[in-house]
C-alpha atoms as an extended CHARMM CRD file, in Angstrom:
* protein
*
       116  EXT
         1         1  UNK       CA              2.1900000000      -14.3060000000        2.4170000000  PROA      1               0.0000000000
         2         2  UNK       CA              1.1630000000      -12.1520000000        4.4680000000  PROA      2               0.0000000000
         3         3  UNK       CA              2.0700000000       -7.9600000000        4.2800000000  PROA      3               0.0000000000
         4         4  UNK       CA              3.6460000000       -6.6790000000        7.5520000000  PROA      4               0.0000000000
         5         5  UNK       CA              3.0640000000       -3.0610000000        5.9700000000  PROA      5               0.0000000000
         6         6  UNK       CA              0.9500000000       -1.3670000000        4.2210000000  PROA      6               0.0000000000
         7         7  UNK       CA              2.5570000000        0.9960000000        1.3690000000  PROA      7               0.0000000000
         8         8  UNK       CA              1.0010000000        3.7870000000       -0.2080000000  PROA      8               0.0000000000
         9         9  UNK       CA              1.6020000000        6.4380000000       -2.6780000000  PROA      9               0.0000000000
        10        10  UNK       CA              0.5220000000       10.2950000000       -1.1320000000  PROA      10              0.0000000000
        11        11  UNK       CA             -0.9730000000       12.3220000000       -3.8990000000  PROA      11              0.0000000000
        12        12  UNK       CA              0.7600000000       12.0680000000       -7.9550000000  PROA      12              0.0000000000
        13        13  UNK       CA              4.1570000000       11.9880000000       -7.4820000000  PROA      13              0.0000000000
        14        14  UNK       CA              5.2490000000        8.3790000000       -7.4000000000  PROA      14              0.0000000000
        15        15  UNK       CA              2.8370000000        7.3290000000      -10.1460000000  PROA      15              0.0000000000
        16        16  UNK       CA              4.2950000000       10.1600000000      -12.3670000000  PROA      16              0.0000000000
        17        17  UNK       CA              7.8970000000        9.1050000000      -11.5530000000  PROA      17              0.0000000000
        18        18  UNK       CA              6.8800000000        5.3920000000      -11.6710000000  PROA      18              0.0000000000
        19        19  UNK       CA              5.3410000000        5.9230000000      -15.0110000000  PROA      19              0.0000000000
        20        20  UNK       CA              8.5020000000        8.0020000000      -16.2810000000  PROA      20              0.0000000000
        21        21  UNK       CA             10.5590000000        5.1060000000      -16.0610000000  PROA      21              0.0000000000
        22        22  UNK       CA             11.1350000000        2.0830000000      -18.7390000000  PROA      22              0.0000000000
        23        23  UNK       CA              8.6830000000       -0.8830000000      -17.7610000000  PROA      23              0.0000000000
        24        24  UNK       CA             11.8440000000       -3.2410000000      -16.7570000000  PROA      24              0.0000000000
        25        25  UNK       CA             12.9210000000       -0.4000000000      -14.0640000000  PROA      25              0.0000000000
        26        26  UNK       CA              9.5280000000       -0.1990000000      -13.2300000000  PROA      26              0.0000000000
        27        27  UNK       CA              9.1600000000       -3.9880000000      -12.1970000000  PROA      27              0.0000000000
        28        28  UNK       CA             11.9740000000       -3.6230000000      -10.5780000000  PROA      28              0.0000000000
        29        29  UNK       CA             10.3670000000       -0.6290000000       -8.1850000000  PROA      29              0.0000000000
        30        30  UNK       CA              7.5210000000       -3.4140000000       -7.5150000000  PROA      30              0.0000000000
        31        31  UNK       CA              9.8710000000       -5.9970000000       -6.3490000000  PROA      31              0.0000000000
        32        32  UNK       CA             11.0290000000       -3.0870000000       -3.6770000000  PROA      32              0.0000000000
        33        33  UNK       CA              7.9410000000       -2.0810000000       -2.4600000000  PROA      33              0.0000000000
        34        34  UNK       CA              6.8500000000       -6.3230000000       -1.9980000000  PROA      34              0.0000000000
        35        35  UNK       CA             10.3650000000       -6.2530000000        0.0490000000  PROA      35              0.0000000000
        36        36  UNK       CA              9.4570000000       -3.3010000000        2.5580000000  PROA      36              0.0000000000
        37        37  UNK       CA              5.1210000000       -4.8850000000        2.0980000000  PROA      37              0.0000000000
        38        38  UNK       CA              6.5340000000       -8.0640000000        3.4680000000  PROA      38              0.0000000000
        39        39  UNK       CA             10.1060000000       -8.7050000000        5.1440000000  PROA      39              0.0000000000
        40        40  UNK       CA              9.8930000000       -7.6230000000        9.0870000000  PROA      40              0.0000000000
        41        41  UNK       CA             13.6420000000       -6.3750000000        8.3640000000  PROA      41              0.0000000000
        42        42  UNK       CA             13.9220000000       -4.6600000000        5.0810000000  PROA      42              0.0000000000
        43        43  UNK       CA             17.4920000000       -4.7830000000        4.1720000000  PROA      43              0.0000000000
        44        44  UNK       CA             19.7310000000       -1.4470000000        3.6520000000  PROA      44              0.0000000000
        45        45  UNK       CA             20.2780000000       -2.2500000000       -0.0100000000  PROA      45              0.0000000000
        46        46  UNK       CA             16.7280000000       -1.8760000000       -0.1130000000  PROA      46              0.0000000000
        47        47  UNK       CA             15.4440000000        1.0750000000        2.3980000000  PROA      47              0.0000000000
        48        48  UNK       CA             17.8780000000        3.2370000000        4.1810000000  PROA      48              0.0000000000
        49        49  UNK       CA             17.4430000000        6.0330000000        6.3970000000  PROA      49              0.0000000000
        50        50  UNK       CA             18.2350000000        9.5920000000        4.7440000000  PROA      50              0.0000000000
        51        51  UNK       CA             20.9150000000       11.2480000000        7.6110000000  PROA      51              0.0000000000
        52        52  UNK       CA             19.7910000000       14.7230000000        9.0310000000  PROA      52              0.0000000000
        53        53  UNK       CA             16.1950000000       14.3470000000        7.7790000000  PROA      53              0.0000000000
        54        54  UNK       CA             13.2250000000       13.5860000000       10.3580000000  PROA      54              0.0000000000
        55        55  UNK       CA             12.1870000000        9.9560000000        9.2800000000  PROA      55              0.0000000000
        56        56  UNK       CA             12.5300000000       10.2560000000        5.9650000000  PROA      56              0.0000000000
        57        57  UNK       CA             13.8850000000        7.3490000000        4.4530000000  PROA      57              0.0000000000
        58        58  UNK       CA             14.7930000000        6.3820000000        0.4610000000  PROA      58              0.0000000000
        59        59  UNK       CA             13.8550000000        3.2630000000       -1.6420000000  PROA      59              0.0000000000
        60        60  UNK       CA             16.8650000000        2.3730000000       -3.4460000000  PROA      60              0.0000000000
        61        61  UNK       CA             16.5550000000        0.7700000000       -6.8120000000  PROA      61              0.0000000000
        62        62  UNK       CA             19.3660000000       -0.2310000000       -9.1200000000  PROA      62              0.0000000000
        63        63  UNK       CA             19.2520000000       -1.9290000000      -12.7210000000  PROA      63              0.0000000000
        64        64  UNK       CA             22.6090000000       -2.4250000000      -14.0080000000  PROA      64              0.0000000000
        65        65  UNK       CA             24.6100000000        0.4750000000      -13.5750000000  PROA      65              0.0000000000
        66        66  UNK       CA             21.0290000000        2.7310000000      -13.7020000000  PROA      66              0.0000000000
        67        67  UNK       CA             19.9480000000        3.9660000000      -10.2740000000  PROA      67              0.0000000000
        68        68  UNK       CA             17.0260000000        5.8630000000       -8.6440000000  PROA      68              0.0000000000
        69        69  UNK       CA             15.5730000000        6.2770000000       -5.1440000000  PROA      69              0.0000000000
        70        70  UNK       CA             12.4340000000        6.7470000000       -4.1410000000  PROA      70              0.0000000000
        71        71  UNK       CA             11.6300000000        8.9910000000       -1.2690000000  PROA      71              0.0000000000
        72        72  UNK       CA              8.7480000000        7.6130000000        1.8650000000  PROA      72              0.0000000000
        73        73  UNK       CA              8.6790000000        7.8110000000        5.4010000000  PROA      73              0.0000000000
        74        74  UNK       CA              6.2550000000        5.5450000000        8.1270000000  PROA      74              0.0000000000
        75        75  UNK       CA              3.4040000000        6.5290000000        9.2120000000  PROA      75              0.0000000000
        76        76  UNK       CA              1.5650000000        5.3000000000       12.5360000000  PROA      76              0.0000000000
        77        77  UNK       CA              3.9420000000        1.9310000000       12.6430000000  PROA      77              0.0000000000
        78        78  UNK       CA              3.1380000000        0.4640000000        9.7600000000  PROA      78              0.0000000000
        79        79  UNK       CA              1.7290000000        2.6290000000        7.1010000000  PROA      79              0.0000000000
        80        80  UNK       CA              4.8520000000        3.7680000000        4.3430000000  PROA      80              0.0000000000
        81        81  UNK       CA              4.3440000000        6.1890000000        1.8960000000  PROA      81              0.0000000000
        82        82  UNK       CA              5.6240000000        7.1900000000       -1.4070000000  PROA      82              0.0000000000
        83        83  UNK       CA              6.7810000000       10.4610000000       -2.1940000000  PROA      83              0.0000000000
        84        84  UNK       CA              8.8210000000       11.6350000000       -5.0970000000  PROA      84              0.0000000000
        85        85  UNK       CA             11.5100000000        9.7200000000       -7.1360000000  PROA      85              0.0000000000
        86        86  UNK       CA             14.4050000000       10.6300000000       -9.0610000000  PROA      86              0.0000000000
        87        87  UNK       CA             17.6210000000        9.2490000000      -11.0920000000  PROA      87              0.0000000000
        88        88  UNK       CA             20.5160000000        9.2230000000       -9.1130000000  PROA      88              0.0000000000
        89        89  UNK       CA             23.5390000000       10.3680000000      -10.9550000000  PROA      89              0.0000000000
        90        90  UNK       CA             25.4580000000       11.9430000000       -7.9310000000  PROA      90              0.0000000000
        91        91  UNK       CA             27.0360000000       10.0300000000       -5.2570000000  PROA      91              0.0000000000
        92        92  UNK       CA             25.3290000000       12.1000000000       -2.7300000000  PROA      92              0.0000000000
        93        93  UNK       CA             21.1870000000       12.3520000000       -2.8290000000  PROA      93              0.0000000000
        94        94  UNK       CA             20.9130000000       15.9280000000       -4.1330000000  PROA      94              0.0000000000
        95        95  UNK       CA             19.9650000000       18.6340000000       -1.3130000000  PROA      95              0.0000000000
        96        96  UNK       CA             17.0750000000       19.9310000000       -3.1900000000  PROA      96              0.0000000000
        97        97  UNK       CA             15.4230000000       15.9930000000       -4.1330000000  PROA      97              0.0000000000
        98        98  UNK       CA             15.8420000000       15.7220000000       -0.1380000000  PROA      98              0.0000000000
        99        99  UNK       CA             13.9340000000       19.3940000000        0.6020000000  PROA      99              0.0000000000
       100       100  UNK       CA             11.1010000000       18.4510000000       -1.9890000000  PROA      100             0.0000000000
       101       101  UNK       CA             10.5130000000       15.2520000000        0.2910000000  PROA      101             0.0000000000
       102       102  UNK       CA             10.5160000000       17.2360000000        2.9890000000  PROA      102             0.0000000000
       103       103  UNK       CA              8.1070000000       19.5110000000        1.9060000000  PROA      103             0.0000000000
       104       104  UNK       CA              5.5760000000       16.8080000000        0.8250000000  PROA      104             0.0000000000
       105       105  UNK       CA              5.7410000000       15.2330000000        3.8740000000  PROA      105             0.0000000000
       106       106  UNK       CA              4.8940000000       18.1490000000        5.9140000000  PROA      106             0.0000000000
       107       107  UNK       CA              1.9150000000       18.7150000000        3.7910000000  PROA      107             0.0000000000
       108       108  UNK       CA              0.7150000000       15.0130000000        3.9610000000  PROA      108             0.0000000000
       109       109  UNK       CA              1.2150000000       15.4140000000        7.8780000000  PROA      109             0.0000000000
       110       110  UNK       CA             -0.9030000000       18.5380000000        7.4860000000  PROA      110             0.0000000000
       111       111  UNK       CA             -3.5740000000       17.0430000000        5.5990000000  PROA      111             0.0000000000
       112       112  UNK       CA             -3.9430000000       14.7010000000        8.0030000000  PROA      112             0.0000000000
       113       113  UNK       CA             -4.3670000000       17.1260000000       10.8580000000  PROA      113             0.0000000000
       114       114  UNK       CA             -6.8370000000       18.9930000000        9.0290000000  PROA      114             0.0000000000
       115       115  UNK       CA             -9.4610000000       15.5640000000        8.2260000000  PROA      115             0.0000000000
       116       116  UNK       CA             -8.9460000000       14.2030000000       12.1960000000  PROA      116             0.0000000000
């Protein structure tokens, strides 16, 4: 099967959040990432667009009534990466999860300037 993108995690902080969860909920964070690695459309239920944010988007993972979301955005077309994760025990993504995201995007964006 071949991957239509590449995923990757910037810095530590999906590997700590991955790591913070129970292996089962882990597994299941694999089975998302192999969704957005390989389906040309990744459904919603999946990867959805975070509103009022510039490209950021959230990997949504639910285990029975458990859920989390991991932040990423695209780089050049096909390139996603991870950012930070977090339970989700609000209906609304919390403000401040969103402006951490934010943040670590800008300095992945900045890093990259900086080697080019």
């Amino acid at each position: 099967m071949n991957n239509v993108r590449k995923v990757i995690a910037y810095k530590h902080y999906f590997e700590e959040f991955l790591l913070s969860l129970p292996i089962k909920t882990q597994n299941k964070v694999f089975k998302i990432i192999e969704a957005i690695e390989t389906f040309e459309r990744v459904p919603s239920n999946y990867l959805k667009y975070i509103k009022g944010t510039e490209g950021l988007f959230e990997a949504r993972v639910k285990l029975g009534s458990d859920i989390w979301r991991v932040f990423c955005f695209f780089d050049e077309g096909n390139l996603v990466i991870l950012l930070n994760g977090f339970a989700k025990k609000t209906q609304k993504t919390p403000r401040n999860e969103i402006a951490k995201a934010e943040k670590l995007m800008k300095a992945y964006y900045l890093e990259k300037r900086r080697k080019s």
